[in-house]
C-alpha positions as CSV (number, residue, x, y, z in Angstrom):
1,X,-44.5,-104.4,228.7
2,X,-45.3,-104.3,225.3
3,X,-45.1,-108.3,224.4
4,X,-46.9,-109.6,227.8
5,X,-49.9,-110.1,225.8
6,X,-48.3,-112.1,223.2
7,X,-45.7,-114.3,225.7
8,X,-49.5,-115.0,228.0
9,X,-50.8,-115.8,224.6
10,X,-48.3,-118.1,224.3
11,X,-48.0,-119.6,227.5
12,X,-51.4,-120.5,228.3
13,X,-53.3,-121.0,224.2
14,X,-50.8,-123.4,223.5
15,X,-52.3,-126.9,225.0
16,X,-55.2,-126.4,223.5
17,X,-55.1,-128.4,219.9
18,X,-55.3,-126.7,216.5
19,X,-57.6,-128.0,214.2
20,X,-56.1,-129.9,210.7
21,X,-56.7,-131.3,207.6
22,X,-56.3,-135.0,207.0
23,X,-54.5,-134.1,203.9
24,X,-50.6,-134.8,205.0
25,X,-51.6,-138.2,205.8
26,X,-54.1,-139.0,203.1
27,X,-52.8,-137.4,199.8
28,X,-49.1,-138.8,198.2
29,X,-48.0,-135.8,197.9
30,X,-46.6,-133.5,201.1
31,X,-46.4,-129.6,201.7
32,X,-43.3,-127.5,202.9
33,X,-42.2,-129.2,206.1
34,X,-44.4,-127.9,208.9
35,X,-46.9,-126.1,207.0
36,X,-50.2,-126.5,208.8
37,X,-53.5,-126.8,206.3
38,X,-55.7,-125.0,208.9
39,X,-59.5,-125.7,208.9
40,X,-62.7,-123.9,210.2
41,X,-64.8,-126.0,212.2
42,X,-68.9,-124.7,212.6
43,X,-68.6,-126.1,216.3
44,X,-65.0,-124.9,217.3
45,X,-64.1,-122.3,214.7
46,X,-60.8,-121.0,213.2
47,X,-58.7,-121.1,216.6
48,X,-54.9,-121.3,215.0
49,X,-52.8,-118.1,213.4
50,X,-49.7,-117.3,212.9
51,X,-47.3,-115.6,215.0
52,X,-43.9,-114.8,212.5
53,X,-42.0,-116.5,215.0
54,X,-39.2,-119.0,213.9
55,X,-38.1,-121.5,216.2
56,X,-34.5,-122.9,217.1
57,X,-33.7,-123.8,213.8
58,X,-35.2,-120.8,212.2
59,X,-38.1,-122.9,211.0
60,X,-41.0,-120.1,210.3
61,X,-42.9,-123.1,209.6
62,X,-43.6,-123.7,213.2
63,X,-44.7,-120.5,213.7
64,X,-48.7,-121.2,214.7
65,X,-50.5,-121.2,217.8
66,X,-53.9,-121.3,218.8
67,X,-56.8,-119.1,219.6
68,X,-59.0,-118.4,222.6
69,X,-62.2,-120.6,221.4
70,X,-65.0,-121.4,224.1
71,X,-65.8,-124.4,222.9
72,X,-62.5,-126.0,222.7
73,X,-62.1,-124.8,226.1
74,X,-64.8,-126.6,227.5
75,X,-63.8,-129.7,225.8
76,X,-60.5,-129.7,226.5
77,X,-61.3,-129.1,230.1
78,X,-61.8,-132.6,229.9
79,X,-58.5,-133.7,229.9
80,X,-56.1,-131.9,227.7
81,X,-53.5,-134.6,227.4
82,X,-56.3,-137.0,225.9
83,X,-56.6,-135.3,222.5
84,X,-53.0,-133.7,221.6
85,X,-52.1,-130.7,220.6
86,X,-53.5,-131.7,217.0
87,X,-56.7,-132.6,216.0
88,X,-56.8,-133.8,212.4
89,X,-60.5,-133.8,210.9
90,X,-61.3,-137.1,209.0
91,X,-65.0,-135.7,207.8
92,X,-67.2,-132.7,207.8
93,X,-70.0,-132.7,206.0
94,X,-68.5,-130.4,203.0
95,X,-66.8,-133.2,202.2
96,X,-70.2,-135.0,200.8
97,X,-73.4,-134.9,203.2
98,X,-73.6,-138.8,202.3
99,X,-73.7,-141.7,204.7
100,X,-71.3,-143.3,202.1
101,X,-68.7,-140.1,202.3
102,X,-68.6,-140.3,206.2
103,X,-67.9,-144.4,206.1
104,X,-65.0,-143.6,203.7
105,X,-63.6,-140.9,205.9
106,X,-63.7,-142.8,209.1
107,X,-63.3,-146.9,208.1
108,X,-59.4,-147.9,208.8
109,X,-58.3,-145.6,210.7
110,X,-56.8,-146.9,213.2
111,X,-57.1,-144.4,216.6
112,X,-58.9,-142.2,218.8
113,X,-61.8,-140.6,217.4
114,X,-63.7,-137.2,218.2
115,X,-67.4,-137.2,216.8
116,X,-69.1,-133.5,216.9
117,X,-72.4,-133.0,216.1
118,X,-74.0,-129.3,216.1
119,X,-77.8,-129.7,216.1
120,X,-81.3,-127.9,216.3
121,X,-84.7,-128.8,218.5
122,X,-88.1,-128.9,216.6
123,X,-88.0,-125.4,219.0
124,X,-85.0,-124.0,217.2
125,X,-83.5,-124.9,220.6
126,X,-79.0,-125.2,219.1
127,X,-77.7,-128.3,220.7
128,X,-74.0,-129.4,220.6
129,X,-73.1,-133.3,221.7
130,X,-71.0,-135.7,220.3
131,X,-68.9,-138.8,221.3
132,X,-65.5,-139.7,222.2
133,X,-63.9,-143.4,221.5
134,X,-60.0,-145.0,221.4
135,X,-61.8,-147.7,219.2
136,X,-61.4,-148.2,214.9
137,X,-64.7,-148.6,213.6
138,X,-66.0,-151.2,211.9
139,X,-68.6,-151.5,209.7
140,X,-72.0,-153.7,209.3
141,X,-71.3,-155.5,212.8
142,X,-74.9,-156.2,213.1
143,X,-74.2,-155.5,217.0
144,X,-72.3,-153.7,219.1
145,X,-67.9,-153.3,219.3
146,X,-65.5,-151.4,221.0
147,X,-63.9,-151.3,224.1
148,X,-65.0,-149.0,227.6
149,X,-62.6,-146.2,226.8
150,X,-65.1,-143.9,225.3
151,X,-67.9,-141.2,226.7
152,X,-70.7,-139.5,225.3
153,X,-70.2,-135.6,225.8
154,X,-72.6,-132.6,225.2
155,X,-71.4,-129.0,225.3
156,X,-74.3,-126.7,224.4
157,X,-77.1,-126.0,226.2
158,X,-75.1,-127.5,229.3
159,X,-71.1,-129.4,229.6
160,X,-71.6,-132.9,230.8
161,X,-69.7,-135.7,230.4
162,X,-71.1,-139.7,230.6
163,X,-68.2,-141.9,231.1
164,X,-68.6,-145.9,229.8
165,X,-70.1,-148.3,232.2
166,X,-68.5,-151.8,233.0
167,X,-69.7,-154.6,231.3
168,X,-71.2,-156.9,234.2
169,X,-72.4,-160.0,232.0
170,X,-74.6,-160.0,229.5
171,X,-75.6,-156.1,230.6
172,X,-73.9,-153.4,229.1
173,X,-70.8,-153.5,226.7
174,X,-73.2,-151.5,223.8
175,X,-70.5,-148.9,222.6
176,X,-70.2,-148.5,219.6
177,X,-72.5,-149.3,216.8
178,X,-72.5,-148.9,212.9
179,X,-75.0,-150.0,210.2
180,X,-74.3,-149.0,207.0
181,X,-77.5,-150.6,205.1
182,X,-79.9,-152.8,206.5
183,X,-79.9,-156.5,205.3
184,X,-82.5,-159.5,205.0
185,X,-83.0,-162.3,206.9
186,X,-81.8,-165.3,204.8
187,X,-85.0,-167.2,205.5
188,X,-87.7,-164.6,204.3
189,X,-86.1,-162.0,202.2
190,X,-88.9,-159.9,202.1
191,X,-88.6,-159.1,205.9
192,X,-85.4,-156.6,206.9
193,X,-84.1,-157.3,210.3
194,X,-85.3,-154.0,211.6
195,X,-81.6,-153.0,213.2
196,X,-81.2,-149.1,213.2
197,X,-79.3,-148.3,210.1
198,X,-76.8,-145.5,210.8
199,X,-74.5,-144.9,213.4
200,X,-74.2,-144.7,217.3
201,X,-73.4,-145.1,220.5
202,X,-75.2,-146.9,223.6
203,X,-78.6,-148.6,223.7
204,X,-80.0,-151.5,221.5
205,X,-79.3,-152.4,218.3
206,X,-82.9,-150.6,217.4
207,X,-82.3,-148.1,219.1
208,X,-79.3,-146.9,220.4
209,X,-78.8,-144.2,222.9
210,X,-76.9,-141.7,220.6
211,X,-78.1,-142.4,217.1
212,X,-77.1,-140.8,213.7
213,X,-79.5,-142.0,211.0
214,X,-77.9,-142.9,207.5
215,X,-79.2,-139.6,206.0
216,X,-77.2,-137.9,208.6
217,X,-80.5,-135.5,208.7
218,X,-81.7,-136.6,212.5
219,X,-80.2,-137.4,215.9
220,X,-81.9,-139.1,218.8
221,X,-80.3,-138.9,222.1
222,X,-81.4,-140.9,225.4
223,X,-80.7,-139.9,229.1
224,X,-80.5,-143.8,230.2
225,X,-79.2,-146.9,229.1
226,X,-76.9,-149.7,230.9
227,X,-73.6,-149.0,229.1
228,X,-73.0,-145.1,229.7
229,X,-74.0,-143.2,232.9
230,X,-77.6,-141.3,233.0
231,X,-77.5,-137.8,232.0
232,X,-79.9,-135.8,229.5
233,X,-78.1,-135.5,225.9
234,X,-80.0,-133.1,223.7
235,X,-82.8,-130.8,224.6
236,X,-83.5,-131.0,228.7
237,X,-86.7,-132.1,229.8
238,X,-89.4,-129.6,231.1
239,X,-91.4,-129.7,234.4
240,X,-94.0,-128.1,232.7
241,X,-96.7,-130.6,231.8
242,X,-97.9,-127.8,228.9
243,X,-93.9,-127.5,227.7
244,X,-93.6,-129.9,224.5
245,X,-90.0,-131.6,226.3
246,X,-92.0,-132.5,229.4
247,X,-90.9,-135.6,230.8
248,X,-92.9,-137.0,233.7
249,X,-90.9,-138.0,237.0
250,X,-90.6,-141.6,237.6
251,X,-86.9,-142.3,236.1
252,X,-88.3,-143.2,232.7
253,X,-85.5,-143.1,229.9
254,X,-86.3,-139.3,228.3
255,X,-84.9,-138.6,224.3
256,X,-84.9,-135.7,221.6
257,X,-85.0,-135.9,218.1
258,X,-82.6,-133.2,217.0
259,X,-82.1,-132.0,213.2
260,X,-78.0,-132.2,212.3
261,X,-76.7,-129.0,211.0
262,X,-72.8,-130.2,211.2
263,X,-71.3,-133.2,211.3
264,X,-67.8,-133.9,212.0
265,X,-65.2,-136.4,212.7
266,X,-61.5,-136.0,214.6
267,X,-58.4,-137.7,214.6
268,X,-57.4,-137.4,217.7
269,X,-53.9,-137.8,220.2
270,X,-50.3,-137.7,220.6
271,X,-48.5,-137.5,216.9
272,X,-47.5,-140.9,217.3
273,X,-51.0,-142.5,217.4
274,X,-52.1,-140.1,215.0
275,X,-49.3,-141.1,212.5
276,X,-50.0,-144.7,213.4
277,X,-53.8,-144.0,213.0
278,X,-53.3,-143.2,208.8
279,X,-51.0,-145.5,208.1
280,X,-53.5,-147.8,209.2
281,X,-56.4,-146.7,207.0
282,X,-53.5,-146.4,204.3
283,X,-52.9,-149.6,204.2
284,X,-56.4,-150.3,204.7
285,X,-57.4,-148.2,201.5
286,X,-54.7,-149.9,199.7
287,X,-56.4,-153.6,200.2
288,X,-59.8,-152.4,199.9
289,X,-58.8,-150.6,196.1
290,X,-56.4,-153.8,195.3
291,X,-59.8,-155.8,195.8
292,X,-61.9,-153.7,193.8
293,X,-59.7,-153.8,191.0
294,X,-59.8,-157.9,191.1
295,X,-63.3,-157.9,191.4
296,X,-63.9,-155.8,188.2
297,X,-61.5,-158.1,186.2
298,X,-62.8,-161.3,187.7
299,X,-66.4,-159.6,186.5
300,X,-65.5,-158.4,183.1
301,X,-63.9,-161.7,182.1
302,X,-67.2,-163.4,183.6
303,X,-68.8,-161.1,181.7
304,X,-67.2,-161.9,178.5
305,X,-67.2,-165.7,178.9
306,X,-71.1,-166.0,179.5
307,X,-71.9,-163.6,176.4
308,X,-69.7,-166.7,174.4
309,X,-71.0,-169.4,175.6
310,X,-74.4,-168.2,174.8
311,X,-75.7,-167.6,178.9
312,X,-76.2,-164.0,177.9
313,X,-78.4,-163.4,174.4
314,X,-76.7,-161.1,172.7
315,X,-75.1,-161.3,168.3
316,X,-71.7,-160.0,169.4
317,X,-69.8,-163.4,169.0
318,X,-72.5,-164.6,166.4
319,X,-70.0,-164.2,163.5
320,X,-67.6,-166.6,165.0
321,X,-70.2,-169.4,164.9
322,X,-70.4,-168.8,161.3
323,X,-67.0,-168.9,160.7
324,X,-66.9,-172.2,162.2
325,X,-69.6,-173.6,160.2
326,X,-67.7,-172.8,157.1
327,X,-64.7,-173.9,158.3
328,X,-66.6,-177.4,159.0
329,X,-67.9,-177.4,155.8
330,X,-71.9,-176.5,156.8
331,X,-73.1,-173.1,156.5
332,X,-75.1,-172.5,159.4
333,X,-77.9,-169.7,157.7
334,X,-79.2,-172.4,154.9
335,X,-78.1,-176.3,156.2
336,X,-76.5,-176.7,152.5
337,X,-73.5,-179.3,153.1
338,X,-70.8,-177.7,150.7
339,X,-68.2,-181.3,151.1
């Protein structure tokens, strides 16, 4: 029949999630109800279109479903009922290839996160790996947070999945990690505490096991560590002791340095969580800009006071301690008494 391919279209593209813009949750003003602000991602695509279909209530709106993209399919393979039907991206790097940009984007909210990262091996070998985590981030920790529901993922060269390890102790429990700038120690300020300054997942706080550095130009990946299961993230070792990935046998910890190409973070889950997610980092924005704004008055009065009471040299206020001399009777340029 002549609309089988659409109805199968329809039946079977559906589950797998279109790909948003952030903008209906984190701009005050709103589109037409329904309207979808479709993005591209480098990794996934364009995978949504419309279909001129109107739903029960004749809302055209609605009319949108998804496209056949490999990639997606792989990762939703996963578990489809993890991520939603929506995936709502927080950051890519066209929104500012700064470390500062990609803290903005992702501190507050509140949810399930989806971090993608399409790379390149010193060989030009294309990598695609990423991480997946139900944890908010946090920033400047100075050690590791989060909870076990996350996993580290890689879908290009190979699909594997490492799920989160148990914490037994004082092993394991490194999930997440982020370090926006790296401090002093407050007993010799001339020597930095050496933690890895960026973002990541796994490992130590030196040198975690998925690592994003705070130029967002590199990523290391590890194949061991005691909070994710072992599995090779990034390029895959050689058995060729004359190949430059060879890794000798022996269960030694293997890792690849990888040049970032794309970056990019999704909101991810039911609309509920989502919805929750923003207003979340709403509110969170709200407090951080409210503070701001005290800060800078608090400062500017500051400011003003200590250029009056002489703590800062400056002749600004110097013709109001003349005017006070005369007032008193003594001008202040000569000595002359003029009572």
């Amino acid at each position: 029949p002549k609309n089988t391919k659409n109805s199968i279209f329809q039946k079977y593209s559906r589950p797998f999630p279109i790909l948003e813009s952030s903008k209906e949750f984190t701009t005050k003003t709103t589109t037409k109800g329904g309207d979808l602000t479709v993005v591209s991602s480098p990794v996934f695509g364009s995978n949504a279109r419309s279909e001129g279909i109107s739903d029960s209530a004749n809302n055209s709106a609605a009319a949108v479903s998804t496209l056949l993209s490999p990639p997606i399919f792989a990762f939703t393979s996963i578990s489809t009922t993890k991520f939603g039907e929506k995936w709502h991206r927080l950051y890519a790097g066209a929104d500012g290839w700064t470390f500062q940009k990609l803290e903005h984007a992702i501190m507050g909210y509140d949810g399930p996160t989806l971090l993608v990262i399409k790379a390149s091996s010193k060989q030009h070998e294309s990598v695609t790996l990423g991480a997946y985590t139900a944890a908010k981030w946090e920033r400047n920790k100075r050690d590791f947070f989060g909870a076990p529901n996350c996993f580290l993922f890689q879908l290009v060269p190979t699909l594997r999945v490492l799920k989160s390890l148990p914490k037994m102790g004082t092993r394991g429990g490194h999930y997440m990690y982020f370090h926006s700038n790296t401090n002093t120690q407050n007993l010799n300020p001339s020597k930095k505490d050496e933690l890895a300054e960026g973002l990541g997942f796994g490992g130590t706080v030196r040198t975690p096991r998925l690592f994003i550095d705070c130029h967002l130009e590199e990523c290391r990946a590890s194949s061991k560590d005691t909070s994710f299961e072992e599995g090779h993230l990034g390029v895959t070792p050689s058995d060729d002791p004359f190949s430059s990935t060879f890794s000798p046998s022996g269960g030694a910890s293997t890792s690849s340095t990888l040049h970032i190409e794309s970056l990019e973070v999704f909101a991810v889950g039911d609309k509920e969580t989502i919805m929750r997610g923003f207003q979340a980092q709403n509110h969170y924005r709200d407090i951080a800009d409210s503070t701001l704004r005290n800060a800078r008055t608090v400062d500017k009065a500051a400011f003003l006071g200590d250029m009056r009471n002489g703590v800062i040299e400056t002749k600004a206020f110097a013709h109001r301690g003349q005017v006070d001399g005369r007032a008193h009777g003594c001008l202040k340029d000569d000595g002359k008494a003029n009572g």
